[in-house]
TIBANU-118375 format. One record per residue (C-alpha): x negated, y, z negated; residue in one letter. Coordinates in steps of 0.05 Angstrom, whole numbers, padded with zeros to 5 digits, always signed. Example, Ala and Ser with C-alpha at 12.3 -4.5 7.8 and 13.67 -1.06 7.14 Angstrom:
2
-00246-00090-00156A -00273-00021-00143S 
This chain:
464
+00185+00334-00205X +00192+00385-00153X +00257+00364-00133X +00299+00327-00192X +00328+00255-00185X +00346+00255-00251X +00375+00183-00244X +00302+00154-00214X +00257+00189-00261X +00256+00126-00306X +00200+00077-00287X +00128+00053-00301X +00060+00039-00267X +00010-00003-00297X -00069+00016-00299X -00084-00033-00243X -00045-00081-00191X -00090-00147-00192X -00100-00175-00265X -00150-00239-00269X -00120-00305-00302X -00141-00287-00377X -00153-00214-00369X -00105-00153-00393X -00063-00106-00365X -00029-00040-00388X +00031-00017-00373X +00061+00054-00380X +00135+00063-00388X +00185+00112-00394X +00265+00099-00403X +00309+00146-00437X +00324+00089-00474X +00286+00096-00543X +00269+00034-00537X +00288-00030-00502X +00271-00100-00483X +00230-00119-00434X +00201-00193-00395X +00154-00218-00340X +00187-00244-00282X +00156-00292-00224X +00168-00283-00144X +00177-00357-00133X +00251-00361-00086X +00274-00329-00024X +00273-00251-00023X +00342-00225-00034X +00370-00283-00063X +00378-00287-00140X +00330-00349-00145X +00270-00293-00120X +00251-00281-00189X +00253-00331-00244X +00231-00304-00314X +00169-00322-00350X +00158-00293-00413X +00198-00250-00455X +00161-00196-00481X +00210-00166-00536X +00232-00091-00557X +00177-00037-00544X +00185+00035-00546X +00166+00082-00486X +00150+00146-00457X +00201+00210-00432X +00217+00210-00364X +00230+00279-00361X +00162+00299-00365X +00139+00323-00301X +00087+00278-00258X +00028+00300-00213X +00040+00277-00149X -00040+00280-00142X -00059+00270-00222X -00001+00217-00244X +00043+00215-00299X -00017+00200-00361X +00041+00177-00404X +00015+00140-00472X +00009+00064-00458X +00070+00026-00468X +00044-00046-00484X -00016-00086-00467X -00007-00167-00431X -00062-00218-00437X -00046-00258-00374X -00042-00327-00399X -00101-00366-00367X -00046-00423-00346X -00012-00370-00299X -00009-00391-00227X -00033-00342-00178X +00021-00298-00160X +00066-00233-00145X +00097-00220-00213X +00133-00159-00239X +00149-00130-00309X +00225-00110-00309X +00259-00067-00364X +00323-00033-00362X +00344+00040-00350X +00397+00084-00375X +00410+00123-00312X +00424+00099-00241X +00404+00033-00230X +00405-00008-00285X +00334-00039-00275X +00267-00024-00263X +00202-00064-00243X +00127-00054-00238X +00097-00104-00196X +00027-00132-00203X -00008-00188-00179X -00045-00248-00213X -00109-00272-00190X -00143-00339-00192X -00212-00330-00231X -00230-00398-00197X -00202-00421-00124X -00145-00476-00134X -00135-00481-00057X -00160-00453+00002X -00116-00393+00022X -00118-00330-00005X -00057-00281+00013X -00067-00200+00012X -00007-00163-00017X -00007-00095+00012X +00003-00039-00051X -00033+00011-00013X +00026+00034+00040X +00078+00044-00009X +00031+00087-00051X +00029+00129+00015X +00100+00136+00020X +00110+00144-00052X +00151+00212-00062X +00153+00204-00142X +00125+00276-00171X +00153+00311-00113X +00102+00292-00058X +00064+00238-00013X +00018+00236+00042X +00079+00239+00098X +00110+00307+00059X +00142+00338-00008X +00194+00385-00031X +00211+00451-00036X +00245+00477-00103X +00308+00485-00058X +00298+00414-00056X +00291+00415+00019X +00237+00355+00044X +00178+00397+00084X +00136+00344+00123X +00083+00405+00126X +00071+00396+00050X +00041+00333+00064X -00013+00314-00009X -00080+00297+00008X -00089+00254-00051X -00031+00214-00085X -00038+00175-00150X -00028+00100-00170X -00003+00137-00241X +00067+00141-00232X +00120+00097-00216X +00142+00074-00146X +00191+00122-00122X +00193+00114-00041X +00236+00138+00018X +00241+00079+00076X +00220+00135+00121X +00184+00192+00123X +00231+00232+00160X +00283+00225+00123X +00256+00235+00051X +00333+00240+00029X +00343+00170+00024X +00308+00144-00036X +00306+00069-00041X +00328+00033-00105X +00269+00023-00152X +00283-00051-00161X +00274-00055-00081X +00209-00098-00073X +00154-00052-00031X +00114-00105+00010X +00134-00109+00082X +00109-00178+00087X +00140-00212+00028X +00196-00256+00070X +00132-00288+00092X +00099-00296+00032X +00151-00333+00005X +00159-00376+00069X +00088-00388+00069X +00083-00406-00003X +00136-00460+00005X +00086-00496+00054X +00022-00473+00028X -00018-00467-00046X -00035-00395-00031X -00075-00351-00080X -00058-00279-00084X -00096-00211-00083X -00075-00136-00074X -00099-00106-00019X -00131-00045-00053X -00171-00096-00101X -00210-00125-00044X -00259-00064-00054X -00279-00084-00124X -00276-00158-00122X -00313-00163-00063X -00351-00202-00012X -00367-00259-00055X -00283-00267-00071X -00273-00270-00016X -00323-00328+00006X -00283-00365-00047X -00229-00385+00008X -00231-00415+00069X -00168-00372+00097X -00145-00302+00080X -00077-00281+00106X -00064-00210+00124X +00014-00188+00144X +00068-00141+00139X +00050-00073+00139X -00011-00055+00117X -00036+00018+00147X -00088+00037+00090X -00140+00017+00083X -00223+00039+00056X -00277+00024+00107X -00311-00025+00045X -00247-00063+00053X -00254-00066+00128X -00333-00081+00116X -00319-00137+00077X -00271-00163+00117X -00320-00163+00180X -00371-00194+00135X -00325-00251+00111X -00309-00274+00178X -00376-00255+00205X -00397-00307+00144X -00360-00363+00159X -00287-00346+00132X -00221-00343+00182X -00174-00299+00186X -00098-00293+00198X -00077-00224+00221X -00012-00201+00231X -00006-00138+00202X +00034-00078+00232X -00008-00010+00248X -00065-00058+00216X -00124-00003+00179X -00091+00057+00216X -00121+00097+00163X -00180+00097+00130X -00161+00128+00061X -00212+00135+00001X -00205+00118-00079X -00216+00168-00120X -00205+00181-00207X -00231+00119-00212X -00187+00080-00165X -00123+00105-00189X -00116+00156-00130X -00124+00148-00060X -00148+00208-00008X -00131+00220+00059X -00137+00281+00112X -00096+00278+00172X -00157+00331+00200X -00222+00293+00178X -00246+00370+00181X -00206+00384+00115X -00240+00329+00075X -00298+00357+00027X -00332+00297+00048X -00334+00325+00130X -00406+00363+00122X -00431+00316+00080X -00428+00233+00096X -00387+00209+00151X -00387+00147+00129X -00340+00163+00077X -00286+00215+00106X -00220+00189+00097X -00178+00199+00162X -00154+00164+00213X -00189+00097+00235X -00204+00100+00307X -00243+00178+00283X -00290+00131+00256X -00291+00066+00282X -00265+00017+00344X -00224-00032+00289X -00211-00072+00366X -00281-00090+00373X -00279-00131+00323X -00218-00154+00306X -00177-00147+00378X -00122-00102+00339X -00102-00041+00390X -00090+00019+00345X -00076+00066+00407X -00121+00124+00372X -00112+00096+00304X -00035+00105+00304X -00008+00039+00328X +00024+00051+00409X +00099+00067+00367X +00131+00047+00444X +00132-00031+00426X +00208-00027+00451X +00186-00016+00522X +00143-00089+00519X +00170-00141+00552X +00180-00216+00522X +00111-00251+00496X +00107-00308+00548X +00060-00373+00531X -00001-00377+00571X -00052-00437+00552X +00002-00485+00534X -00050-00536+00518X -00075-00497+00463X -00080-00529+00388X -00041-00464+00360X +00011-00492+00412X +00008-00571+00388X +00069-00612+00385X +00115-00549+00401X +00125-00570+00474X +00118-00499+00501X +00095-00490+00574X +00067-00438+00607X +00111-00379+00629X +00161-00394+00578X +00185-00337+00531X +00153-00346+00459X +00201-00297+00416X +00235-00234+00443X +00210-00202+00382X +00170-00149+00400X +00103-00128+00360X +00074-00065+00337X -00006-00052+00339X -00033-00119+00352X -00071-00149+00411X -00106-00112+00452X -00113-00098+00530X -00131-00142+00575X -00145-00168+00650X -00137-00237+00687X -00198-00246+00719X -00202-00298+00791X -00208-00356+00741X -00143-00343+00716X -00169-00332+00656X -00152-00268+00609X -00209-00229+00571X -00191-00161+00530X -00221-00100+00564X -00208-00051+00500X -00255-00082+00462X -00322-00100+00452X -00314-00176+00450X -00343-00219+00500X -00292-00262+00543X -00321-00323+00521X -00296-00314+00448X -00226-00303+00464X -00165-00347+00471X -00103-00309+00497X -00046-00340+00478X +00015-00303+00493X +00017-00228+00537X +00070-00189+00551X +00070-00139+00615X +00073-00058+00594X +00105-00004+00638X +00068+00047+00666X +00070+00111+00619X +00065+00187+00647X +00079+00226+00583X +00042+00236+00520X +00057+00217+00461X +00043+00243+00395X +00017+00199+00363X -00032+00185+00422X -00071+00251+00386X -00136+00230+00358X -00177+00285+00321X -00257+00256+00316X -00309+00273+00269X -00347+00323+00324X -00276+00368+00305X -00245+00355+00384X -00183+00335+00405X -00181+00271+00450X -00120+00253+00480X -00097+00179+00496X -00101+00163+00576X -00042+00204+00599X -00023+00153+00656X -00036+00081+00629X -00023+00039+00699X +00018-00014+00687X -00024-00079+00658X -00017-00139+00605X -00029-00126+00536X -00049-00189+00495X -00011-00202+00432X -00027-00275+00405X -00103-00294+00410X -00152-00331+00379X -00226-00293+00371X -00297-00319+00342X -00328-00278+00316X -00404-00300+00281X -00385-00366+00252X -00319-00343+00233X -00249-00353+00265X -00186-00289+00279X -00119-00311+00301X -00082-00244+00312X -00007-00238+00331X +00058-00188+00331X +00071-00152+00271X +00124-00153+00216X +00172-00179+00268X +00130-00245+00280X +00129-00251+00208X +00204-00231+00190X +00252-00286+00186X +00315-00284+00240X +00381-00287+00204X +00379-00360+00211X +00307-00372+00196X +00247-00377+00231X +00256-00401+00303X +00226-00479+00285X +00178-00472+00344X +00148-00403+00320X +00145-00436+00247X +00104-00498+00278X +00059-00447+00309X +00045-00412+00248X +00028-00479+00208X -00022-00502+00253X -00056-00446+00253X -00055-00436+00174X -00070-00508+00169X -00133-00518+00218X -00158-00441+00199X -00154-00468+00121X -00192-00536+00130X 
């Protein structure tokens, strides 16, 4: 590693994230314990609590790599396999995770992996996002936000182009501040305090994210739901496409994802690495296909046409402190049934990041999204909240396109109403769209009950 964290360099990484009921997966260890025990464990409780996990299977002593061998932050680890699991056909769809101990630092580590149903047992399928944390992942001495020096000083200029599933999970809460290292036994899905909550209501079938490019279409069709939330900002444009053509098939769609398909990465080494270029220009790819530069998504496509999501140039607005409180309009809505919310009342104070999309109130009082390519008559606004005007530019308002120009958001943007629950058709499909990880992140004291009713009857009339 370019810079040494001698008491994190223990870990593991296994040669994919979504295993089929039946089907085997590898994982690749290192401990500098010779050898040691090791078990499956189960997401089944409430995150943070110790009934999250319940064990499985015990998988007995096995013997694993060094961890002092350096990693390629771009190449991965290629440690020798570790042991080999048959996923027991019985196995219930779900997030699991292989845990085995550690001799320095923490005491435990984990490699999480999900289980997939080979044949639908209900009608909602749930994306867990593995493709953000890759992104962050610092493990080797880089990720896509930065790396280190041999000083050991973090220089977001060093950002990798290309960062490896082959090593273990080794991630920095934020990008600026690469210092602090999160515990390895910390579970990297923004969205799994819902998961959990929805699971306890729901029989919900699980996928990774990044697997949706090689299952496919037709996997998809297998469910009458599929559930997107959290934070989920990578994404390939064959995810996206088969997203569109689910929905545009007949399938529904819950989206609540934070900075939803900001990027639009690529696999490569046979989908153990992902690519990305914050300058489309720097991607081999730029001269050649279009269709397959890996960059940022509004560079290549309007994400809002379709699926109402306002990226603000790809890179979510990052000003969601400055909305004001989502307010109910359409009371009488079915989303809205047996809630007893009227119209003008506040919804949540909890604000949302890249969701929703501009819009207008035309003389009929009704509203219709004006930063997007969706005709009025297939939208249902359900909640807005008012935006200040803005006189400054922002950053991340910077959008480089494929022509190689610079196109800067609107510097003024007058002050209007930016829609952040909705309901859209789209070809015999239904999208119910809403705030980010704060709609779907508990309070202290749970989910406000009104907010939770919300939420089922949309899961439960999108699933029938």
């Amino acid at each position: 590693m370019l810079r040494v964290y001698p008491e994190y360099a223990e870990g593991g990484y296994a040669d994919r994230r979504t295993v089929l009921q039946g089907a085997d997966i590898t994982f690749y260890l290192a401990s500098a314990l010779s050898c040691f025990p090791a078990r499956i464990l189960q997401a089944v409780g409430k995150p943070g609590t110790a009934a999250h996990f319940r064990p499985v299977m015990d998988l007995g002593e096995m013997c694993g790599n060094s961890p002092d061998i350096w990693c390629s932050p771009q190449w991965g680890c290629q440690w020798k396999p570790t042991y080999t699991l048959t996923v027991p056909v019985e196995w219930p769809s779900g997030y699991y995770i292989l845990q085995f101990p550690a001799q320095r630092g923490p005491k435990q580590r984990q490699v999480d992996f999900i289980v997939a149903e080979r044949e639908p047992a209900g009608r909602v399928l749930f994306l867990v996002d593995f493709l953000t944390a890759q992104a962050y992942n610092v493990y080797g001495g880089q990720s896509l936000y930065g790396g280190f020096v041999l000083s050991g000083a973090w220089v977001a200029a060093l950002k990798a182009t290309q960062v490896s599933f082959r090593r273990p999970l080794l991630q920095s809460p934020s990008y600026a501040d690469a210092d602090r290292i999160a515990d390895p036994m910390w579970t990297p899905h923004a969205e799994e305090p819902f998961r959990a909550w929805l699971a306890d209501r729901f029989k919900v079938a699980y996928l990774s994210n990044d697997a949706l490019e090689e299952f496919g279409l037709e996997y998809l069709k297998k469910y009458r739901l599929v559930v997107i939330a959290g934070v989920q900002e990578y994404w390939t444009q064959p995810m996206v496409d088969h997203l569109e053509a689910y929905v545009q098939q007949g399938g529904n769609l819950y989206l609540s994802a934070t900075e939803f398909a900001f990027g639009i990465i690529r696999f490569e080494q046979d989908r153990q690495a992902i690519q990305f270029y914050y300058d489309p220009r720097n991607d081999p790819l730029y001269a050649v296909s279009t269709d397959r530069v890996a960059t940022f998504s509004a560079s290549i496509s309007n994400l809002e046409d379709f699926f109402g999501v306002s990226l603000e140039q790809g890179k979510g607005l990052g000003i969601s402190d400055q909305f004001e409180p989502l307010t109910v309009v359409n009371p009488a809505h079915w989303a809205y049934g047996q809630t007893g919310f009227s119209a003008g009342e506040v919804l949540t104070p909890i604000r949302g990041l890249g969701v929703g999309a501009w819009v207008r109130r035309g003389e009929d009082g009704r509203y219709c999204i004006v930063s997007a390519a969706i005709p009025c008559e297939q939208v249902e606004v359900l909640a807005v909240a008012s935006y200040p005007p803005l006189d400054t530019r922002f950053e991340e308002d910077i959008d480089i396109r494929l022509d190689g120009t610079l196109d800067y958001a609107t510097a003024t943007i007058p002050e209007t109403t930016f829609a952040v629950v909705a309901v859209i058709r789209q070809g015999e499909g239904t999208l119910f769209v809403a705030p980010g990880v704060w709609w779907n992140s508990p309070h202290p004291n749970g989910y406000d009950s009104r907010i939770q009713t919300v939420i089922e009857n949309v899961i439960r009339r999108l699933s029938q």
